[in-house]
N, CA, C and O atoms as a GROMACS GRO file, in nm:
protein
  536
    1UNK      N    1  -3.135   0.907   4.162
    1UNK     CA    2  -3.006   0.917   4.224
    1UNK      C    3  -2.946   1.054   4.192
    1UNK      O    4  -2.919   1.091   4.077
    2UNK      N    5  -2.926   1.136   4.322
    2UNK     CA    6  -2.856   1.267   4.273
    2UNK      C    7  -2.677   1.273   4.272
    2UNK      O    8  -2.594   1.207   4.334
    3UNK      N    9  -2.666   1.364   4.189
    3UNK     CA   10  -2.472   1.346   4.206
    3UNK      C   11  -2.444   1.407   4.273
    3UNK      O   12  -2.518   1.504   4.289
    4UNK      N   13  -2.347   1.399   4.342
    4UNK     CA   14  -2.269   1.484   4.458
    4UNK      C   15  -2.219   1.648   4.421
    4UNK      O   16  -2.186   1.655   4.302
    5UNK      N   17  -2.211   1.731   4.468
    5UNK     CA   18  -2.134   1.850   4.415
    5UNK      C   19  -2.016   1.822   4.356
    5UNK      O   20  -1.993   1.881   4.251
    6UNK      N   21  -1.920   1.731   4.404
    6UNK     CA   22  -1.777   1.741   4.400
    6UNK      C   23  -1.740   1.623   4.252
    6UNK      O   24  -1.630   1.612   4.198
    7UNK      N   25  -1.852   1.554   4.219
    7UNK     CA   26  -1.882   1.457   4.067
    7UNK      C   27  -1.931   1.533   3.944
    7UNK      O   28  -1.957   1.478   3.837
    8UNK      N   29  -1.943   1.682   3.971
    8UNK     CA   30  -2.047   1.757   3.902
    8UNK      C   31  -1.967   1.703   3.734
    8UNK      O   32  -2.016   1.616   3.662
    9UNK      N   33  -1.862   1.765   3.707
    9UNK     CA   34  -1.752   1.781   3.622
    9UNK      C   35  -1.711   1.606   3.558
    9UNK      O   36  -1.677   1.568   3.446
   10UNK      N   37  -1.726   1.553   3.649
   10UNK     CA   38  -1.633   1.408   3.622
   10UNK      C   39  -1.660   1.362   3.495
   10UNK      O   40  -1.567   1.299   3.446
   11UNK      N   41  -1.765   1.373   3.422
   11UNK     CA   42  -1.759   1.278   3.250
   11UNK      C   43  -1.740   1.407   3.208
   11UNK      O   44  -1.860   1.428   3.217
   12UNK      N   45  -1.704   1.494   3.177
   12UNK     CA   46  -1.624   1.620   3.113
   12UNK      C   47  -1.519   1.608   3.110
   12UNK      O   48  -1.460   1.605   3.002
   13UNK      N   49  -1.438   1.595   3.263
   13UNK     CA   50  -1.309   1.511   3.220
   13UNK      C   51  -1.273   1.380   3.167
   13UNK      O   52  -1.162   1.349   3.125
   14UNK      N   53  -1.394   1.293   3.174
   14UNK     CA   54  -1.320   1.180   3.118
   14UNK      C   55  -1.316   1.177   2.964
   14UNK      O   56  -1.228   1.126   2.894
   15UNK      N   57  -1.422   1.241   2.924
   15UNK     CA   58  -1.437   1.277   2.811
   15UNK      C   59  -1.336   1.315   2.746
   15UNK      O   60  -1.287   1.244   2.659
   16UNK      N   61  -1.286   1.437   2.780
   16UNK     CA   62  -1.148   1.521   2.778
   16UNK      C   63  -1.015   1.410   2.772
   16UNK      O   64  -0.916   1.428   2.701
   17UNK      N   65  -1.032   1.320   2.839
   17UNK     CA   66  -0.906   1.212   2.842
   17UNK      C   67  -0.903   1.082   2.707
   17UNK      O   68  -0.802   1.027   2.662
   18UNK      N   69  -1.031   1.062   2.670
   18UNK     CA   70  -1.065   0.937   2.593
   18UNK      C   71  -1.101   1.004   2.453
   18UNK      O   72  -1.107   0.930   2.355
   19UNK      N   73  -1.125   1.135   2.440
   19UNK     CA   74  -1.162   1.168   2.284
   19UNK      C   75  -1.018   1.204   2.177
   19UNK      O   76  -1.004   1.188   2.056
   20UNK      N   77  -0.925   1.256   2.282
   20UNK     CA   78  -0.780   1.256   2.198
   20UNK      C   79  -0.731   1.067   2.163
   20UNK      O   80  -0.688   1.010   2.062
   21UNK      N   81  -0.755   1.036   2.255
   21UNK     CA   82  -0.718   0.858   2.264
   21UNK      C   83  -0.760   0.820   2.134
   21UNK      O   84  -0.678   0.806   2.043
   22UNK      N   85  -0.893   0.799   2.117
   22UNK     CA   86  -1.028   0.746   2.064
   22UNK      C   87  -0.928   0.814   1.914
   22UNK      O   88  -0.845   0.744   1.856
   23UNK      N   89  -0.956   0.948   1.875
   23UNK     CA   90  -0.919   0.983   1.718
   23UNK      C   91  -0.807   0.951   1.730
   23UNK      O   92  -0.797   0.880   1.629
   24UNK      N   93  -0.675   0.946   1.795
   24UNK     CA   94  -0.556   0.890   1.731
   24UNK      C   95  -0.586   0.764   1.665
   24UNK      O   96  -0.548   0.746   1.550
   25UNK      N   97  -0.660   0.667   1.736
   25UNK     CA   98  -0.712   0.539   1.733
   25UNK      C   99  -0.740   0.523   1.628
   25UNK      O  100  -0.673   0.445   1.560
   26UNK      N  101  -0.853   0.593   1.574
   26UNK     CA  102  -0.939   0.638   1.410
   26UNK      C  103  -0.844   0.710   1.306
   26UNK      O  104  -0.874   0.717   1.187
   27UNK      N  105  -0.736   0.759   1.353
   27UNK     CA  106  -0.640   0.787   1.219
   27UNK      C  107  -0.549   0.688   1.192
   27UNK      O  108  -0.504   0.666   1.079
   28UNK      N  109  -0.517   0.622   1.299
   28UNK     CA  110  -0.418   0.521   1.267
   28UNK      C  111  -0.495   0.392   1.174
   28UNK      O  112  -0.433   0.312   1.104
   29UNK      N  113  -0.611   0.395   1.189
   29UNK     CA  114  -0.673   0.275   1.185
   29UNK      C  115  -0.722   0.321   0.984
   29UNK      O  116  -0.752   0.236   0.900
   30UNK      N  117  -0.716   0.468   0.960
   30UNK     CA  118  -0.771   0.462   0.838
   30UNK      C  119  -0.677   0.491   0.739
   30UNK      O  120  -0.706   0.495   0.619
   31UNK      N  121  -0.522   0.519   0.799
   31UNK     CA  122  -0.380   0.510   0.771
   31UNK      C  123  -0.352   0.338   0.732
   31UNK      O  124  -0.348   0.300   0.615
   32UNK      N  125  -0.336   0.265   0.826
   32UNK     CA  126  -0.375   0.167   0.792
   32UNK      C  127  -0.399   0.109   0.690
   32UNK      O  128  -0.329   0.048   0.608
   33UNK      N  129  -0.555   0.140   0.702
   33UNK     CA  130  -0.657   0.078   0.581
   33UNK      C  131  -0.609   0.098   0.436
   33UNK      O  132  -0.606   0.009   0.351
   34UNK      N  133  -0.568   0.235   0.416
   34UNK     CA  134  -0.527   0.293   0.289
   34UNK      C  135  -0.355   0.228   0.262
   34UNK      O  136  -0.309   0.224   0.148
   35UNK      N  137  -0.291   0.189   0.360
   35UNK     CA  138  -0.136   0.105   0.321
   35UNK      C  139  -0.177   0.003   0.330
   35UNK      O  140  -0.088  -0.074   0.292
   36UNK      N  141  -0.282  -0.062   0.365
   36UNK     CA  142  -0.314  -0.244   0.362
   36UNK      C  143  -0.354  -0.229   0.169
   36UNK      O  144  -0.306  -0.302   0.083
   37UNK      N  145  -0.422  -0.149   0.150
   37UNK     CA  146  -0.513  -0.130  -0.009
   37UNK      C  147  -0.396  -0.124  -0.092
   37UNK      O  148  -0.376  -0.212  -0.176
   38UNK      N  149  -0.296  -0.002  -0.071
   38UNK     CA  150  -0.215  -0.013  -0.175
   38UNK      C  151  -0.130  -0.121  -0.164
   38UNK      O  152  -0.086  -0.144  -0.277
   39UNK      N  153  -0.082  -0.206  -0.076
   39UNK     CA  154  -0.027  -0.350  -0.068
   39UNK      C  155  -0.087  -0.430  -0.180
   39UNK      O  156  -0.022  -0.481  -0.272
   40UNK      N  157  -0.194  -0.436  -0.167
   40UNK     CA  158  -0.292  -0.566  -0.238
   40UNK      C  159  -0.265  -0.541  -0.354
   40UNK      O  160  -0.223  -0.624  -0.434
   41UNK      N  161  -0.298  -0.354  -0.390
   41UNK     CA  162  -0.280  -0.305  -0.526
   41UNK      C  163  -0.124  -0.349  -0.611
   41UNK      O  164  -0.093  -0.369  -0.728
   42UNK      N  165  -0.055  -0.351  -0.487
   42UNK     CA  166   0.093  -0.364  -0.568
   42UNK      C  167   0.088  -0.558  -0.522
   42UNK      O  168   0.203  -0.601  -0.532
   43UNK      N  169   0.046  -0.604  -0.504
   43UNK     CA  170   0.024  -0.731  -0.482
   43UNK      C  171   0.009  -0.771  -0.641
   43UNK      O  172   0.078  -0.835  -0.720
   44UNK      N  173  -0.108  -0.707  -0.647
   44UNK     CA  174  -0.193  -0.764  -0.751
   44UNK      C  175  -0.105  -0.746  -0.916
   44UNK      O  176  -0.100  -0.830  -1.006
   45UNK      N  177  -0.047  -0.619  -0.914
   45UNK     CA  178   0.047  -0.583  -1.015
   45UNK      C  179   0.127  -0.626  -1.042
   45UNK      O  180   0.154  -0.623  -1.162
   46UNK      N  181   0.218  -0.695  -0.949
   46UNK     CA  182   0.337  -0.799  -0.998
   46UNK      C  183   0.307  -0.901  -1.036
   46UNK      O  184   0.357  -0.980  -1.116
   47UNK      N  185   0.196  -0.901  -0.958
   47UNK     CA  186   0.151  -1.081  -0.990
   47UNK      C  187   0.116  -1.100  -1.201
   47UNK      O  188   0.152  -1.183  -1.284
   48UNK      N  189   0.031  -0.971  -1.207
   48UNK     CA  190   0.046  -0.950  -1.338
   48UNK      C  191   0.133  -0.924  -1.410
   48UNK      O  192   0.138  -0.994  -1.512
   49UNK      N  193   0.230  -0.827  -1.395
   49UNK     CA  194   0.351  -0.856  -1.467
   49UNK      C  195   0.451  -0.958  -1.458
   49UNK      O  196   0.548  -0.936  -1.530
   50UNK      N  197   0.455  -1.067  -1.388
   50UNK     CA  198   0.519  -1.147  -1.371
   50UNK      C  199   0.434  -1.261  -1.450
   50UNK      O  200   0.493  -1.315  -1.544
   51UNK      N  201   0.321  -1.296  -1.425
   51UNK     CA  202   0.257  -1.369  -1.536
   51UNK      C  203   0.234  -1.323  -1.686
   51UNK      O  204   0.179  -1.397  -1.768
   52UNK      N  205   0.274  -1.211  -1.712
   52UNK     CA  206   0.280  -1.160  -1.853
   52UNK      C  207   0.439  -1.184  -1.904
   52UNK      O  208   0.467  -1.222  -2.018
   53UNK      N  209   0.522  -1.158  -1.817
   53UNK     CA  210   0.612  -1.172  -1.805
   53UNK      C  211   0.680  -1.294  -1.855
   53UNK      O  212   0.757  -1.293  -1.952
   54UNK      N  213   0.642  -1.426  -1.769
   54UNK     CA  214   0.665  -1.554  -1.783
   54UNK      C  215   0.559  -1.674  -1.910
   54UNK      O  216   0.588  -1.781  -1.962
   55UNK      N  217   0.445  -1.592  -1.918
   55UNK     CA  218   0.352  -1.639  -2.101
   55UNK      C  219   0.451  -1.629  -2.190
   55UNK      O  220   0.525  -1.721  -2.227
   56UNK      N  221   0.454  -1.462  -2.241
   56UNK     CA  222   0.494  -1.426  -2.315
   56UNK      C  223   0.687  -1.372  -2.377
   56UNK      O  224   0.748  -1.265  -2.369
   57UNK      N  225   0.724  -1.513  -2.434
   57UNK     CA  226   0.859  -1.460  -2.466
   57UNK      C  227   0.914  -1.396  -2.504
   57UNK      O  228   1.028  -1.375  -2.462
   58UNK      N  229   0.847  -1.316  -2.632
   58UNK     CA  230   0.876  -1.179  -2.690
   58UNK      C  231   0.891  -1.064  -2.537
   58UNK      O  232   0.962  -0.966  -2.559
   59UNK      N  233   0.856  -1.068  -2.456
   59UNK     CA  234   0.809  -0.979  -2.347
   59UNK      C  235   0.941  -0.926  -2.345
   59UNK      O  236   1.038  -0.998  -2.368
   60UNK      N  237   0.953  -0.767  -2.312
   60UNK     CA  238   1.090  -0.693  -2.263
   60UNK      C  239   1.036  -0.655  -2.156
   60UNK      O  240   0.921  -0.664  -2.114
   61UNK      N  241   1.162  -0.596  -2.102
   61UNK     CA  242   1.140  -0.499  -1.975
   61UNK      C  243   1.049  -0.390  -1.936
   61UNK      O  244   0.986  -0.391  -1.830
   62UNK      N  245   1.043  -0.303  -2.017
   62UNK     CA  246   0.971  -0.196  -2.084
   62UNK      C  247   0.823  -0.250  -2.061
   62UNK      O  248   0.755  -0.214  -1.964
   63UNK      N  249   0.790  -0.316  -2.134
   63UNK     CA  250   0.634  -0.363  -2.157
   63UNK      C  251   0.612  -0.475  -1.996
   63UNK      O  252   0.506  -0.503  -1.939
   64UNK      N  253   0.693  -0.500  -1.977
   64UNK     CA  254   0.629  -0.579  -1.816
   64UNK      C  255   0.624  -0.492  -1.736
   64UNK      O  256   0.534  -0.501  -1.653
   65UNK      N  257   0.704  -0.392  -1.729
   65UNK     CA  258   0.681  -0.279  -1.652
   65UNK      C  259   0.576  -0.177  -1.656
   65UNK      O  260   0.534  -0.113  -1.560
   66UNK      N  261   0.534  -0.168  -1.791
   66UNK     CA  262   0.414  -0.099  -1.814
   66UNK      C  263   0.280  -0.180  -1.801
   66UNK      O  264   0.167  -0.133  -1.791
   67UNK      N  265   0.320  -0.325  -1.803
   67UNK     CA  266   0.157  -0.383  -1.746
   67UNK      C  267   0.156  -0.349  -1.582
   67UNK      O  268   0.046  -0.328  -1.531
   68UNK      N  269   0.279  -0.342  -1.493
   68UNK     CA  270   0.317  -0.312  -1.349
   68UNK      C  271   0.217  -0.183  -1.317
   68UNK      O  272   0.120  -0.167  -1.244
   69UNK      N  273   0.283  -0.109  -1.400
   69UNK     CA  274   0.226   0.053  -1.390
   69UNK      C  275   0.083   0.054  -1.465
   69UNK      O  276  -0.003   0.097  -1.387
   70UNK      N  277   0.037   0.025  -1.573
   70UNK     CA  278  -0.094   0.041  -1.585
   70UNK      C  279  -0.185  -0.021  -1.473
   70UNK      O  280  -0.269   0.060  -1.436
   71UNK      N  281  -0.193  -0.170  -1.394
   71UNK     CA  282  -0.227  -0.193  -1.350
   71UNK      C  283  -0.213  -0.132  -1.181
   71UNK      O  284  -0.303  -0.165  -1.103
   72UNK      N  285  -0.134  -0.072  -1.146
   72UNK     CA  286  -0.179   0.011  -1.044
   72UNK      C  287  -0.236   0.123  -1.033
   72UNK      O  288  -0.309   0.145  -0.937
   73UNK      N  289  -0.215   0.203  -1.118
   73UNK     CA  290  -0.253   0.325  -1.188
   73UNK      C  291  -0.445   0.314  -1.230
   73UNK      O  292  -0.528   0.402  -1.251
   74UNK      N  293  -0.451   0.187  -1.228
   74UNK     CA  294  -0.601   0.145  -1.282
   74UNK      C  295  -0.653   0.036  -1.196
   74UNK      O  296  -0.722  -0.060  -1.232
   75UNK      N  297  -0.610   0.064  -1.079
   75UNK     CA  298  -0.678  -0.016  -1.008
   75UNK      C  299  -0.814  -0.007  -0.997
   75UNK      O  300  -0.882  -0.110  -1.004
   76UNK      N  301  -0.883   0.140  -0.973
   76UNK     CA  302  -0.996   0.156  -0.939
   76UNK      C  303  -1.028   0.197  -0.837
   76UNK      O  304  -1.123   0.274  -0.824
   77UNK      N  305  -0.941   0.144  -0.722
   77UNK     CA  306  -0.967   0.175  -0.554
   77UNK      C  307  -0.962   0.348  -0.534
   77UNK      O  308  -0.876   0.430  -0.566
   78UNK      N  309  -1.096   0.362  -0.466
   78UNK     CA  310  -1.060   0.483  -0.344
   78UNK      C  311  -1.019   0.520  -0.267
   78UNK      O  312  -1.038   0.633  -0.223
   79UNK      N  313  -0.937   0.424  -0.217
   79UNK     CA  314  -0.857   0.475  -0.081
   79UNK      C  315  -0.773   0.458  -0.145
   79UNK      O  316  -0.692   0.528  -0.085
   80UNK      N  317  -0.710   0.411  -0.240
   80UNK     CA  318  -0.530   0.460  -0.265
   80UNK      C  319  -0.546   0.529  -0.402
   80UNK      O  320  -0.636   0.501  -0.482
   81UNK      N  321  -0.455   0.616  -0.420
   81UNK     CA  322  -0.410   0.718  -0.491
   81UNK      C  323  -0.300   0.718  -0.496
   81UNK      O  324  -0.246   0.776  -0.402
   82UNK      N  325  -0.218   0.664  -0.592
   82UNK     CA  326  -0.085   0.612  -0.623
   82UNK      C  327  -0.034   0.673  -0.773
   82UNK      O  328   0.045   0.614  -0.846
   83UNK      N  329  -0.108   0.827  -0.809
   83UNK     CA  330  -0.089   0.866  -0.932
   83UNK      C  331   0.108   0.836  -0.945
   83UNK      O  332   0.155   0.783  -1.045
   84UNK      N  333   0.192   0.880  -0.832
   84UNK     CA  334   0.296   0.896  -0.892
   84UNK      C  335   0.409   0.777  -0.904
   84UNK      O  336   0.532   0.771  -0.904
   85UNK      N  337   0.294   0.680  -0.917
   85UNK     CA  338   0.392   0.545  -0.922
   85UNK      C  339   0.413   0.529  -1.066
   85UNK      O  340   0.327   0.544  -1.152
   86UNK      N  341   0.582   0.485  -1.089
   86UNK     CA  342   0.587   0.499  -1.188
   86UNK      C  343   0.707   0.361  -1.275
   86UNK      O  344   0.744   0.271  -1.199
   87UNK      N  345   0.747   0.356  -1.398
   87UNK     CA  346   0.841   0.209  -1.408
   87UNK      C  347   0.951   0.213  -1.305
   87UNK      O  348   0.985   0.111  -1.246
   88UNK      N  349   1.005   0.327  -1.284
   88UNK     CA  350   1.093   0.367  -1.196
   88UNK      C  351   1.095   0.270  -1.066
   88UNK      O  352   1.200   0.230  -1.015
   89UNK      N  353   0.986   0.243  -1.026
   89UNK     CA  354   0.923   0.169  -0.903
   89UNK      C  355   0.919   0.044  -0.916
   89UNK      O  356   0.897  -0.027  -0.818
   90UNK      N  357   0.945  -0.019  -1.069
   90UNK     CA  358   0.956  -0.168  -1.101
   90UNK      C  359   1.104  -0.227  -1.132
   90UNK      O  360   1.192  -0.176  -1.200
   91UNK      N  361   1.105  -0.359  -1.056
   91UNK     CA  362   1.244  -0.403  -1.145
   91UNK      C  363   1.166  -0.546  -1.206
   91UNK      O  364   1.051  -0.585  -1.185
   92UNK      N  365   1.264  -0.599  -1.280
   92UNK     CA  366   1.260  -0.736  -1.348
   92UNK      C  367   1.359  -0.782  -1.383
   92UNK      O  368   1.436  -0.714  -1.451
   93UNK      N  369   1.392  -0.932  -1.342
   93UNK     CA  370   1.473  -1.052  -1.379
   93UNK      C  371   1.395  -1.154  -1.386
   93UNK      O  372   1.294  -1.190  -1.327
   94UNK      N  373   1.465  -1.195  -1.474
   94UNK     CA  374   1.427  -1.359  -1.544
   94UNK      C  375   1.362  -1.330  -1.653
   94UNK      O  376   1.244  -1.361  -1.639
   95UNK      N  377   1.391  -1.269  -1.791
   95UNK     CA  378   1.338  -1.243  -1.845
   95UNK      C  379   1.446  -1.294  -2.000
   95UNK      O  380   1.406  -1.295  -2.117
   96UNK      N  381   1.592  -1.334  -1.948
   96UNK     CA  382   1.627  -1.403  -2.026
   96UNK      C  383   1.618  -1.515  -2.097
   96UNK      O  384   1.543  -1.601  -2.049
   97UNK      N  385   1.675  -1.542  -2.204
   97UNK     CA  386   1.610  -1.700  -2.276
   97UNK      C  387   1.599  -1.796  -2.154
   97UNK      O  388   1.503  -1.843  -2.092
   98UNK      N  389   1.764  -1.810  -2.139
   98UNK     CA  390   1.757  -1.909  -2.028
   98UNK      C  391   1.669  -1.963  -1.951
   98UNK      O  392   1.626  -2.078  -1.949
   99UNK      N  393   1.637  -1.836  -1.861
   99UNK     CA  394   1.546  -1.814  -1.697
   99UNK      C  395   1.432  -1.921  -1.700
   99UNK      O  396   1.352  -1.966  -1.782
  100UNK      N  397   1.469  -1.943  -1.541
  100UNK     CA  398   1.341  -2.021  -1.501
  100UNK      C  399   1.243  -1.987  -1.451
  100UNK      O  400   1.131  -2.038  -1.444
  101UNK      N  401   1.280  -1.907  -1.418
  101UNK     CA  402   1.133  -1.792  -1.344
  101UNK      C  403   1.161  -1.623  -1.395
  101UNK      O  404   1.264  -1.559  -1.419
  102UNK      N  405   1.048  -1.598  -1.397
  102UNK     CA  406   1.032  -1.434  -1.366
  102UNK      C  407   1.040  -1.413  -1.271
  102UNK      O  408   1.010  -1.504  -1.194
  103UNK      N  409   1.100  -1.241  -1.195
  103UNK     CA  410   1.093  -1.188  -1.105
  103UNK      C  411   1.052  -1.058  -1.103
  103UNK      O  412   1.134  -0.970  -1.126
  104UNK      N  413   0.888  -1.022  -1.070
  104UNK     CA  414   0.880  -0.847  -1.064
  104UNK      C  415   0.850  -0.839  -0.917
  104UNK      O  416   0.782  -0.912  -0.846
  105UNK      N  417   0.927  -0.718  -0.888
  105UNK     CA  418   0.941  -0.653  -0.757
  105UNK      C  419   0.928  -0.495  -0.790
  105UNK      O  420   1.004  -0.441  -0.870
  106UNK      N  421   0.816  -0.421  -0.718
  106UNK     CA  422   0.789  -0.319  -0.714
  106UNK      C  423   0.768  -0.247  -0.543
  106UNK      O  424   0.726  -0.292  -0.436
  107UNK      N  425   0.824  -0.111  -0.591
  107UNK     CA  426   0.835  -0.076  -0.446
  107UNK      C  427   0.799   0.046  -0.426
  107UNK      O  428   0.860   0.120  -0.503
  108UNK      N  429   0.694   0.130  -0.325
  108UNK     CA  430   0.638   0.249  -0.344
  108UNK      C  431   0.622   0.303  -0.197
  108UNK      O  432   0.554   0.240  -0.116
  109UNK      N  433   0.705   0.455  -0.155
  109UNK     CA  434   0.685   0.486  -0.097
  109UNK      C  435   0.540   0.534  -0.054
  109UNK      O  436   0.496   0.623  -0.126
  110UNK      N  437   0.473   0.501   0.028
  110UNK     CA  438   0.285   0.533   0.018
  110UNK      C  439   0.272   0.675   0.138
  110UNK      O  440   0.296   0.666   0.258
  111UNK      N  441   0.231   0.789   0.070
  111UNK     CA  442   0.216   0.887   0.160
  111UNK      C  443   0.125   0.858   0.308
  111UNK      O  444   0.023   0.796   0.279
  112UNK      N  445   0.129   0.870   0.376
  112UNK     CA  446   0.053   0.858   0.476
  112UNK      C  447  -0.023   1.014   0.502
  112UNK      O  448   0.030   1.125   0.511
  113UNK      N  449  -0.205   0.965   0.512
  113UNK     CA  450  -0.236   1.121   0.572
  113UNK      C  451  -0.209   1.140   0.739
  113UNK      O  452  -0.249   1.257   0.736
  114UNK      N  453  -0.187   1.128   0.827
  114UNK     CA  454  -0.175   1.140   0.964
  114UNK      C  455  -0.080   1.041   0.980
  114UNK      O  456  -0.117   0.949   1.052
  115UNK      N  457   0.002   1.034   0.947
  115UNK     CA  458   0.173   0.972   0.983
  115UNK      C  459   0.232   1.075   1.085
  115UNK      O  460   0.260   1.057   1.203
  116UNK      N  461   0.244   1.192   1.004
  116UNK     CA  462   0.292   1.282   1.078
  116UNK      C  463   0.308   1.299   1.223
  116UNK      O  464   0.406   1.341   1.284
  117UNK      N  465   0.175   1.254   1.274
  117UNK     CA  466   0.152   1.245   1.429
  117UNK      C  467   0.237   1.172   1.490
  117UNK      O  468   0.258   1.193   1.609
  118UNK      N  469   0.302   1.073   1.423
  118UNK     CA  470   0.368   0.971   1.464
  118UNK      C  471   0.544   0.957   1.452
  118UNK      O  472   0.627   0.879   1.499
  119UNK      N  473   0.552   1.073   1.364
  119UNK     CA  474   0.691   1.124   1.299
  119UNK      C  475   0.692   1.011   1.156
  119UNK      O  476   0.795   0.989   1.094
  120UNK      N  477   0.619   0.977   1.138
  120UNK     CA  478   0.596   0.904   1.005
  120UNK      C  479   0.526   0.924   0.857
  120UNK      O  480   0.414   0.881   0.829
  121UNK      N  481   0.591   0.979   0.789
  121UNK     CA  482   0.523   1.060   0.692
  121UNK      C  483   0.487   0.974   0.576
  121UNK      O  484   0.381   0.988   0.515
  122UNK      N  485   0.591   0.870   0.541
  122UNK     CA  486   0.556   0.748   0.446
  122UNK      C  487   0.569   0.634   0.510
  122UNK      O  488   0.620   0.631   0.622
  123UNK      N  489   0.517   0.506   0.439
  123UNK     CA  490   0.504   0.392   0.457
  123UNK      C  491   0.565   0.306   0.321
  123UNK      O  492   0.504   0.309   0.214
  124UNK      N  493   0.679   0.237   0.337
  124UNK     CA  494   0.784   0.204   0.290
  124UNK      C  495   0.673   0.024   0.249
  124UNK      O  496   0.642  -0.060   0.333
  125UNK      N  497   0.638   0.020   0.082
  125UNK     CA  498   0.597  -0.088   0.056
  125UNK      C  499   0.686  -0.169  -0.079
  125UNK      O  500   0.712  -0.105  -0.181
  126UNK      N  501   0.728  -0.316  -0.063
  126UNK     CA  502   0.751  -0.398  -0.146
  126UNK      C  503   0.663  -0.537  -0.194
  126UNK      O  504   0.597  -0.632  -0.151
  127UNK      N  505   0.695  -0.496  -0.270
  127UNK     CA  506   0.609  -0.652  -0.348
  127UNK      C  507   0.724  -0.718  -0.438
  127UNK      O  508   0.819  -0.658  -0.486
  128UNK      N  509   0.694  -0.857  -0.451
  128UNK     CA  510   0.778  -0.928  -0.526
  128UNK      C  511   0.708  -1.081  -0.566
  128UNK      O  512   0.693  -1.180  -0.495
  129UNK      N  513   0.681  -1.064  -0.676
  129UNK     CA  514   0.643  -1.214  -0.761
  129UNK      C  515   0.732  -1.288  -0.838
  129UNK      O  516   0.818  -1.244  -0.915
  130UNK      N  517   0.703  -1.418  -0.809
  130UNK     CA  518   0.781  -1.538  -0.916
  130UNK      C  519   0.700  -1.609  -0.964
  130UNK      O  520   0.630  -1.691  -0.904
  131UNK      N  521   0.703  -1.572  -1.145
  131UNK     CA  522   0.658  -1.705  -1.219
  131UNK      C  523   0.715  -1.799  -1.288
  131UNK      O  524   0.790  -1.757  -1.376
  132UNK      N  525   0.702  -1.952  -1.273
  132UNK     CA  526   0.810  -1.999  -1.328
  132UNK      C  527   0.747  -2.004  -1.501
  132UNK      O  528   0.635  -2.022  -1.550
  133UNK      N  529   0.908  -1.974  -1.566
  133UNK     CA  530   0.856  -1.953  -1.718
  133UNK      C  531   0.822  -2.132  -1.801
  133UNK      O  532   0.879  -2.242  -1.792
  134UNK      N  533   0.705  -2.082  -1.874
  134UNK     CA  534   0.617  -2.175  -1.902
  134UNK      C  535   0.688  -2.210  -2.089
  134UNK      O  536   0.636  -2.295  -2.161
   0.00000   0.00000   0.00000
């Protein structure tokens, strides 16, 4: 089957139309991936300081916050890089005699690499755990 003169060009342009498409597609998607990771990461951190939190009665503020921050800081993961998270980023209640539960809530602005494209430079994340004290 031969192509016409006037088809010569045609998958050059379509090409031209679907490869800008296609990589927005692939940055958003690995933007994404890297704010779904640090979610889990700060998932996973409250959940620990809130269960350290709610064990241990001696526990202060200070030290639940630093299991918060060591444990993101040491996650391990490659796709997030969260060096500048810091106690600053943690709160806690329920940590009085009284309390029936713990509450850690941590919150981290997550840089985005290709936000920009989008006028979006960070990705605005919270986490928040309750343990009831044991």
């Amino acid at each position: 089957m031969r192509l016409h003169l006037d088809e010569k060009g045609q998958s050059i342009v379509e090409m031209a139309f679907l490869v800008p498409i296609l990589a927005l597609l692939l940055v958003v998607v690995i933007d994404a991936a890297r704010a779904f990771d640090a979610y889990i990461v700060l998932t996973n951190a409250v959940r620990e300081g809130a269960r350290y939190g709610s064990f241990d009665t001696s526990a202060t503020d200070a030290a639940v916050k630093q299991i918060v921050v060591d444990d993101v800081l040491g996650s391990g993961t490659n796709l997030t890089r969260m060096e500048d998270f810091s106690a600053s980023n943690v709160t806690i209640a329920g940590l009085a005699q009284n309390s029936t539960a713990v509450i850690v809530t941590a919150t981290y602005d997550f840089p985005l690499y290709f936000g920009g494209l989008v006028g979006l430079n960070t990705f605005h994340l919270e986490k928040q755990a309750v343990m009831p004290v044991n």
